[in-house]
C-alpha positions in Angstrom: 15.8 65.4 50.4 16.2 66.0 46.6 18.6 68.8 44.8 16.4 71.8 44.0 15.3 71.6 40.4 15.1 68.2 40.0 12.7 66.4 38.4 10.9 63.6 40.2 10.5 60.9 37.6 6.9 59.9 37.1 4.6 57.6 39.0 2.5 55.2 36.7 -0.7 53.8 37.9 -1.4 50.6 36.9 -3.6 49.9 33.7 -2.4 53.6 33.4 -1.0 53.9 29.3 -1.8 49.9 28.8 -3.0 50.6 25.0 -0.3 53.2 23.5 3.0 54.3 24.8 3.5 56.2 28.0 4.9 59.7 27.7 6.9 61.5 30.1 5.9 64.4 32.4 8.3 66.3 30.6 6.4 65.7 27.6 9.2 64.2 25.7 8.0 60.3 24.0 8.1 57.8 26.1 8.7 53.7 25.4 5.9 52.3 23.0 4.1 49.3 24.8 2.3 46.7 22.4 -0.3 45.5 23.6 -0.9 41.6 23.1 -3.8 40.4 20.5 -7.1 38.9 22.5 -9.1 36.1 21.3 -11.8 38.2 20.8 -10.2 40.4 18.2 -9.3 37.9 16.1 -12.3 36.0 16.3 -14.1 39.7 15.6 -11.7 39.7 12.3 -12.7 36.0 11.6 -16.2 37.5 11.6 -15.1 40.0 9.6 -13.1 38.4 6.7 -16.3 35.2 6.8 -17.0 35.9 2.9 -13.1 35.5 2.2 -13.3 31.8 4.3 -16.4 30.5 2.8 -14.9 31.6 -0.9 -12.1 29.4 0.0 -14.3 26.6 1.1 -15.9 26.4 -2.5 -13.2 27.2 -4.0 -11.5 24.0 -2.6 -14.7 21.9 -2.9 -14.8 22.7 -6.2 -11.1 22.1 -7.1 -11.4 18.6 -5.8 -14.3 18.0 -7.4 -13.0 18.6 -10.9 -9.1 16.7 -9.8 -12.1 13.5 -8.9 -13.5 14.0 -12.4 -10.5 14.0 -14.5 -8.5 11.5 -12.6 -8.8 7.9 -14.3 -10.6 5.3 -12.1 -8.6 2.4 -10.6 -10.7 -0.3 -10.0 -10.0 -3.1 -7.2 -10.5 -6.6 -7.5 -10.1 -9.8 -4.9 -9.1 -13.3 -4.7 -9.2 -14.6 -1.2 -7.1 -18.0 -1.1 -6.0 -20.9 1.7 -2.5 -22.1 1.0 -2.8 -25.7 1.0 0.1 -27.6 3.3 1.2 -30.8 3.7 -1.3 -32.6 5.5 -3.8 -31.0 4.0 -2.6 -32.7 0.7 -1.5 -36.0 2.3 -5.3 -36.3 4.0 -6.4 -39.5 2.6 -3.1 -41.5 2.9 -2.4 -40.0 6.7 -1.9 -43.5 7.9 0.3 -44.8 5.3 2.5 -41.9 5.2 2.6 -41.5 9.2 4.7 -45.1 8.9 6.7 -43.8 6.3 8.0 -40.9 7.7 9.4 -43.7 11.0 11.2 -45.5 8.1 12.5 -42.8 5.8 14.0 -41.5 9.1 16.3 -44.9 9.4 17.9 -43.3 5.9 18.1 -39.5 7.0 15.3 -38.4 4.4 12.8 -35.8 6.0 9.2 -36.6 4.7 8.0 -33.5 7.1 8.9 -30.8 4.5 6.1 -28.2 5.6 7.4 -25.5 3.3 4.6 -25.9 1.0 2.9 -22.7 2.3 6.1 -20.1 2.4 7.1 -21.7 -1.2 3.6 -20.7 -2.6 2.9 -17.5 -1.4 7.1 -16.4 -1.8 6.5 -17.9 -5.7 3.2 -15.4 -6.1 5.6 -12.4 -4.8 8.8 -13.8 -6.8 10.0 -11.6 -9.6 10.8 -14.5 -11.9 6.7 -15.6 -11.6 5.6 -12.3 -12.5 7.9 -11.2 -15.4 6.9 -14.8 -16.7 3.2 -13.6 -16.0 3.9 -10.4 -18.2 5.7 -12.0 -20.9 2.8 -14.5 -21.4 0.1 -12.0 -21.5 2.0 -9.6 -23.5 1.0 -7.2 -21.1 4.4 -4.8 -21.8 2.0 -2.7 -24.3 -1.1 -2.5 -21.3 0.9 -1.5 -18.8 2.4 1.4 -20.2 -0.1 2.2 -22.8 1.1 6.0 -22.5 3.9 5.2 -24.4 2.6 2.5 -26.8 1.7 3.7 -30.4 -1.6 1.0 -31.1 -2.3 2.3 -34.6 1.8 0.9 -35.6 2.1 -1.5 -32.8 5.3 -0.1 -31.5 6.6 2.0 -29.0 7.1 5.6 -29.4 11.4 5.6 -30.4 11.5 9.0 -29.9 14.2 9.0 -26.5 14.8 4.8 -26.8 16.2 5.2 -22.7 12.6 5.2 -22.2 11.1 2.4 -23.8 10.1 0.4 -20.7 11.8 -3.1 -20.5 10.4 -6.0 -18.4 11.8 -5.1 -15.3 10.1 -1.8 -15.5 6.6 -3.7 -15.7 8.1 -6.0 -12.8 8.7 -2.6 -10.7 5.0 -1.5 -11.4 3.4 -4.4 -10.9 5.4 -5.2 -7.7 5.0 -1.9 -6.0 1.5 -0.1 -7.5 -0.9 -3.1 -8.7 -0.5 -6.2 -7.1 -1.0 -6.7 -3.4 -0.9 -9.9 -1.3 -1.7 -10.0 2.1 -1.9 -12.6 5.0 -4.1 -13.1 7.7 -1.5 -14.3 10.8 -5.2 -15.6 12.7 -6.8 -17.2 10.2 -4.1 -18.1 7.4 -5.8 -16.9 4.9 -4.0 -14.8 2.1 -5.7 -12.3 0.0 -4.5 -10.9 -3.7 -5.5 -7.9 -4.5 -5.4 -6.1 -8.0 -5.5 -2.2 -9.0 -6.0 -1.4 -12.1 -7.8 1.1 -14.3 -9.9 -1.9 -16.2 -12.7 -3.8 -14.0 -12.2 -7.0 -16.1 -8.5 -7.2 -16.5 -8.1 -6.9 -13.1 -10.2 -9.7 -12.0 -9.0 -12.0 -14.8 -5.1 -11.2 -13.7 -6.0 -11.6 -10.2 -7.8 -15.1 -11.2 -4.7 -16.0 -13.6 -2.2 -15.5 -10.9 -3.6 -18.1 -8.9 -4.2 -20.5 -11.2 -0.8 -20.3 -13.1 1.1 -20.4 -9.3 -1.1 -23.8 -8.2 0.0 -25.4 -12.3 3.3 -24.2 -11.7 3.9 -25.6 -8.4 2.0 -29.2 -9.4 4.2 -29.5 -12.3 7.3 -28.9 -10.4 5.8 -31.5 -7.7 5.3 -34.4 -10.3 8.7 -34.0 -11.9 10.4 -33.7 -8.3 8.6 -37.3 -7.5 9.5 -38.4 -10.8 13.5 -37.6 -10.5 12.9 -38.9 -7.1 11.7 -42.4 -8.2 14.0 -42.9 -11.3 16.8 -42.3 -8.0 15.6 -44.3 -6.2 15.0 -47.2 -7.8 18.3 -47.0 -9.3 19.7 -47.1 -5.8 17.3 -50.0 -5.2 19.3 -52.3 -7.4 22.7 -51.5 -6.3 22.1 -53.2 -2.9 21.4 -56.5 -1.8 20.5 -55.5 1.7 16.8 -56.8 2.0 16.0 -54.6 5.2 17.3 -51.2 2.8 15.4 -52.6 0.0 12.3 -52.6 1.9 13.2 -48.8 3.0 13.5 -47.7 -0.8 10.7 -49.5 -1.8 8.6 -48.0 1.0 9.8 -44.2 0.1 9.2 -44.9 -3.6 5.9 -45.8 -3.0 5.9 -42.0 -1.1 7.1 -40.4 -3.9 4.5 -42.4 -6.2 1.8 -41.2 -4.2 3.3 -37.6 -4.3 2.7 -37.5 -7.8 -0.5 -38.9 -7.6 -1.4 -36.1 -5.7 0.3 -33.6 -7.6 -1.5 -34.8 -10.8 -4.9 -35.4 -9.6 -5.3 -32.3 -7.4 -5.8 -28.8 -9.4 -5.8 -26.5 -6.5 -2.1 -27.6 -5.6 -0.8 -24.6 -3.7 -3.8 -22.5 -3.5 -7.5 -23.4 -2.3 -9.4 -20.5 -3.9 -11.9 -19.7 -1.3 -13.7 -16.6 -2.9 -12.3 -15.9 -6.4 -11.9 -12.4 -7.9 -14.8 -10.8 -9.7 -15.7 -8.0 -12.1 -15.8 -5.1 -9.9 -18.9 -2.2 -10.5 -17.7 0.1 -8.5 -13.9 2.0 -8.6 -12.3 2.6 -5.2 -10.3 5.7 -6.3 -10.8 8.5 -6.7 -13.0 9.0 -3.6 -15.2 11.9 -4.8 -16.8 12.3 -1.3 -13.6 11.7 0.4 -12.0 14.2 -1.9 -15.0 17.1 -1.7 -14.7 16.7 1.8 -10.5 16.9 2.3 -11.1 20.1 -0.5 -13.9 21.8 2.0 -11.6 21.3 5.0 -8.2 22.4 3.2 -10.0 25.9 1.9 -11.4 26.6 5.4 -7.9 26.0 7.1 -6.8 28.2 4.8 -9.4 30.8 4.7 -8.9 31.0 8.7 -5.4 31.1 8.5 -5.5 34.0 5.7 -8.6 35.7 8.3 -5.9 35.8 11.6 -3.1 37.0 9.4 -5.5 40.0 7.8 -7.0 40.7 11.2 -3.8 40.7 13.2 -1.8 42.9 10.5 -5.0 45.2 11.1 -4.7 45.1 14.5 -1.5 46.0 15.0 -1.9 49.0 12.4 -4.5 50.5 15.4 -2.3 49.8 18.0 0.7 52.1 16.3 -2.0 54.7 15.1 -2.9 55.1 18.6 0.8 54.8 19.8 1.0 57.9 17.0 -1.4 59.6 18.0 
């Protein structure tokens, strides 16, 4: 049994008040209830605000389109190259060197050196190769021809801190225009060049190889050279015939070495496919680009659509609450 005059607190169907806020019995406000946003609402705003999207969709087409046209073209070009090894080099005196390598063991010297390959491609990465590379070709003034005044032939001296020294070109070169990669299956290592002109970058691409297998065959000869001179001077200090006949036998190595060395051009490097002239840049990618602009202004356009339509929708939902 309830107290007389009581009020019985009121019974709420369900469903009963689901879109705006239940009131009491005593006709006093009641608790707002928001309702939660469908799917279909805010594909009905989506609808709605469609103009607004596809505006954004040119819009960002058309921004990348005109980022593709001002940007400066990098061109790409490719030398694909087979380090040559030791017994690629020793081919023709296999036999004669196999019998070697038993008697140079007797005196502790290692004729299996098969470093040839790490010490080429690590000299075409090696900072001291390609600061010698820029310093040849003068290439200071090309690199950073922003700051290069060609009319006076000096740099602008306006902040000196910025004129760019060697090791900035090193830096740049390293990191944004040269690229050497190896294939692990095959062994084959390909240089790659990015630069702004089609011709320069095949021709330093080209040079690179070139000046590492020279540098590398010159160091060889005057290796075997010292070697001999050593050797031979050791030669005489002994009069033990069965050591004799060792040093003779490794100087005759060491003559053949140079042989090698001098008779063989491609020394470190086998150019299989050198670089040439590319037609074509790689970058920028206009379709790539219109495409990425498209897709950017309609995730935005959507995004903007939602954000419109739910503001909206909530603006109904506390009129009706209101009302």
């Amino acid at each position: 049994m309830r107290p007389e005059g009581e009020r019985r607190a009121p019974v709420i169907q369900p469903g009963e008040g689901s879109t705006r806020a239940r009131r009491r019995e005593d006709g006093l406000p009641g608790v707002p209830v928001e309702e939660d946003i469908s799917l279909f609402e805010l594909w009905d705003a989506l609808l709605r605000h469609r103009v607004m999207t596809l505006g954004l969709i040119a819009a960002g087409a058309l921004l990348a389109t005109v980022l593709a046209l001002v940007m400066t073209p990098v061109y790409r070009a490719e030398i694909q190259v087979a380090p040559v090894t030791e017994k690629d080099a020793s081919n023709r005196f296999a036999a004669q060197l196999g019998e070697l390598g038993g008697l140079a063991a007797l005196t502790g010297v290692n004729m299996e050196q098969g470093n040839r390959k790490n010490e080429s491609i690590a000299t075409l990465r090696s900072r001291r190769f390609t600061e010698q590379f820029i310093k040849d070709k003068t290439l200071l003034p090309v690199l950073f021809h922003d700051q290069w005044d060609a009319e006076n032939e000096r740099w602008d001296e306006s902040d000196p801190e910025d004129i760019p020294t060697l090791e900035d070109a090193w830096k740049l070169f390293d990191r944004k225009i040269r690229r050497i990669s190896e294939d692990r299956k095959t062994g084959l290592v390909l240089l790659t060049i990015e630069w702004t002109d089609p011709q320069q970058a095949a021709q330093w691409a080209n040079d690179l190889v070139h000046r590492v297998n020279e540098l590398l065959r010159k160091k060889a000869v005057t290796e075997s050279e010292k070697a001999i001179a050593y050797l031979r001077e050791q030669r005489g200090k002994t009069s033990v015939v069965e050591l004799q006949e060792v040093v003779n036998h490794l100087i005759e190595s060491q003559m053949k070495e140079a042989i090698l060395a001098n008779i063989t051009e491609e020394y470190a490097f086998r150019v299989i496919d050198p670089a040439v002239v590319p037609e074509e840049p790689f970058k920028p990618d206009m379709v790539l680009m219109v495409v990425s602009g498209a897709l950017s202004g309609a995730v935005l356009g959507i995004i903007f659509a939602m954000i419109i339509g739910s503001v909206l929708i909530r603006r109904r939902q506390t009129t009706c609450v209101s009302d």
